[in-house]
C-alpha positions in Angstrom: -76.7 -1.9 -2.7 -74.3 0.9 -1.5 -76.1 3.0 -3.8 -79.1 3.1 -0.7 -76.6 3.9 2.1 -75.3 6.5 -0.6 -79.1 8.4 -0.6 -79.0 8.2 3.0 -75.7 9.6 4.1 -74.7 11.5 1.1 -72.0 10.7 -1.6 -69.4 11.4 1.2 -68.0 11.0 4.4 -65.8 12.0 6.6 -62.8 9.3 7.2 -59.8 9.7 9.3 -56.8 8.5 7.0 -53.1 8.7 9.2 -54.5 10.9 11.4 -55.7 13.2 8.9 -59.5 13.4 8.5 -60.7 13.4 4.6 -63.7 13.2 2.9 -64.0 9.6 1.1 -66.6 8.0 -0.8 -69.7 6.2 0.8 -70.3 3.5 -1.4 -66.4 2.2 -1.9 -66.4 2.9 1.9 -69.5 1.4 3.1 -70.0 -1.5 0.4 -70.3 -4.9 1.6 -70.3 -4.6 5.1 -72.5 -4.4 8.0 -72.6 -0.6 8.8 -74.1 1.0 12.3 -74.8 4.6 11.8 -74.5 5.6 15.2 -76.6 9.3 16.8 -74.5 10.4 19.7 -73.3 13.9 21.2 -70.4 15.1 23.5 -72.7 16.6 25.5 -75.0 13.4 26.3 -73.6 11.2 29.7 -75.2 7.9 28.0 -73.2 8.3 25.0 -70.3 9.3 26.4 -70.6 6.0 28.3 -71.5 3.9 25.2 -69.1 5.0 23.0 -66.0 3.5 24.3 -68.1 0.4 24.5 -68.8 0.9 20.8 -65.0 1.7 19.9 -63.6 -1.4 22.1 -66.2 -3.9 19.5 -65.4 -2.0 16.4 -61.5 -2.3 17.3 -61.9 -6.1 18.0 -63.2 -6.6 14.8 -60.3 -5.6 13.2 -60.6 -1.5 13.3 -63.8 -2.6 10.9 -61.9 -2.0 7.8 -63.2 -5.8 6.3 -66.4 -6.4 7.4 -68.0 -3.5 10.0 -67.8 0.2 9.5 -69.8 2.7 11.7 -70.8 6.2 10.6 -71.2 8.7 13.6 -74.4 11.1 13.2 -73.8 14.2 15.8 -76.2 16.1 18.0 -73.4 18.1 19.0 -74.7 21.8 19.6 -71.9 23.2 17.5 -68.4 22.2 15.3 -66.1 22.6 18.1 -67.5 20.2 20.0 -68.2 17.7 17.0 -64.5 17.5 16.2 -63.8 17.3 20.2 -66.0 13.9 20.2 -64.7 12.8 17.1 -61.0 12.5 17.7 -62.2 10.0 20.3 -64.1 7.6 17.7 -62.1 5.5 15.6 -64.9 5.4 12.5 -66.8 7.3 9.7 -69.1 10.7 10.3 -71.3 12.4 8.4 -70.2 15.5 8.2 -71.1 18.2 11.2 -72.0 20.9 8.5 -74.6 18.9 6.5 -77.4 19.8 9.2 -79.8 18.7 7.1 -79.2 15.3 6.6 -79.0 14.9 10.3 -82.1 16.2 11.0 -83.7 13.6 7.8 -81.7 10.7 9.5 -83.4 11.4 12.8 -87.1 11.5 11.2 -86.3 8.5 8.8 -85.5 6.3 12.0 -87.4 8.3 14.3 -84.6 8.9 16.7 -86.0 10.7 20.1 -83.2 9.5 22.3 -79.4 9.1 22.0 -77.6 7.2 22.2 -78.9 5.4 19.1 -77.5 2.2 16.8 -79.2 1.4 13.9 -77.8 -1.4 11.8 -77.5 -2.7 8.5 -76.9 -5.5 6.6 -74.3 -6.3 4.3 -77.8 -6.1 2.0 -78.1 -2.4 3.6 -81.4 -3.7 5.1 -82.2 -2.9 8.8 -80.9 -5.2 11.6 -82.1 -3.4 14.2 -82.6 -0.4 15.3 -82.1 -1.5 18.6 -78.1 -1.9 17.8 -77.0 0.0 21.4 -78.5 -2.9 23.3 -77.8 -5.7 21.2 -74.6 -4.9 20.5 -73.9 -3.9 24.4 -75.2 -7.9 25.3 -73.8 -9.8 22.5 -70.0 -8.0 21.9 -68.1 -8.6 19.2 -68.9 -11.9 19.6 -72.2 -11.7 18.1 -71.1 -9.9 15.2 -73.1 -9.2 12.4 -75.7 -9.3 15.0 -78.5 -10.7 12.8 
C-alpha cells in the first residue's frame, strides 16, 4: 500500500535524523500509518498559526514515529525560506527542489488555499481532505480521525 504514497511523493523524503536532515525512504517511512501531507508556507499568517497547532498533536502522539507521520508540501517562494519553516516542523517534507511534484500534489487534491491537510489511512486511502479543521476540533484525541 506504501507503494501509492511512493507514486505520490516520490521514492524519498526528507527526514530530520539527530538534527541532521537526510533523505529516507517513503515507503519504510510512511508504511502503516496514518500520514497528513500537509501544504503550507512561511510566508502565509494561517499556516504560520496552524502549524504549531499541528506540531503540538503530532508531538502528543508520540513524535508520530508509531502510528502518524506528516509530510510538509512547501509554497515557500524560494529554499531559504523552505529550510527557515522547516527547522520549526518536527516531521517529513518533500523536498523544496522537486517543484514538480508540488505543483502535481496541488492539482491531484486541488489545493487553492493553504493551509491544507489531507489525510490518509493506514490503507493510504483519503480521510479527508479537510484534515486542518478536523484535526484543529478533534486533537490528538480523535486520532486517526476517521
Amino acid at each position: 500500500m506504501a507503494e501509492d504514497l511512493v507514486q505520490l511523493l516520490g521514492p524519498t523524503l526528507l527526514k530530520k535524523v539527530g538534527g541532521v536532515i537526510q533523505e529516507v525512504p517513503t515507503a519504510a517511512e510512511l508504511e502503516g500509518k496514518v500520514v497528513g501531507i500537509y501544504f503550507s508556507a512561511h510566508w502565509c499568517p494561517p499556516c504560520r498559526g496552524f502549524t504549531p497547532i499541528l506540531s503540538d498533536i503530532y508531538n502528543d502522539l508520540g513524535t508520530g514515529e508509531d502510528k502518524f507521520q506528516i509530510v510538509f508540501v512547501s509554497s515557500d517562494r524560494n529554499e531559504q525560506a523552505f529550510d527557515d519553516y522547516y527547522k520549526e516542523m518536527p516531521w517529513m517534507a518533500v523536498p523544496f527542489s522537486d517543484r514538480k511534484r508540488k505543483a502535481d500534489l496541488g492539482t491531484k487534491f486541488g489545493v487553492s488555499g493553504i493551509p491544507m491537510l489531507i489525510l490518509f489511512g493506514e490503507d493510504c486511502k483519503v480521510i479527508t481532505k479537510d484534515g486542518r479543521a478536523l484535526v484543529s476540533n478533534k486533537g490528538a484525541a480523535g486520532f486517526p480521525w476517521k
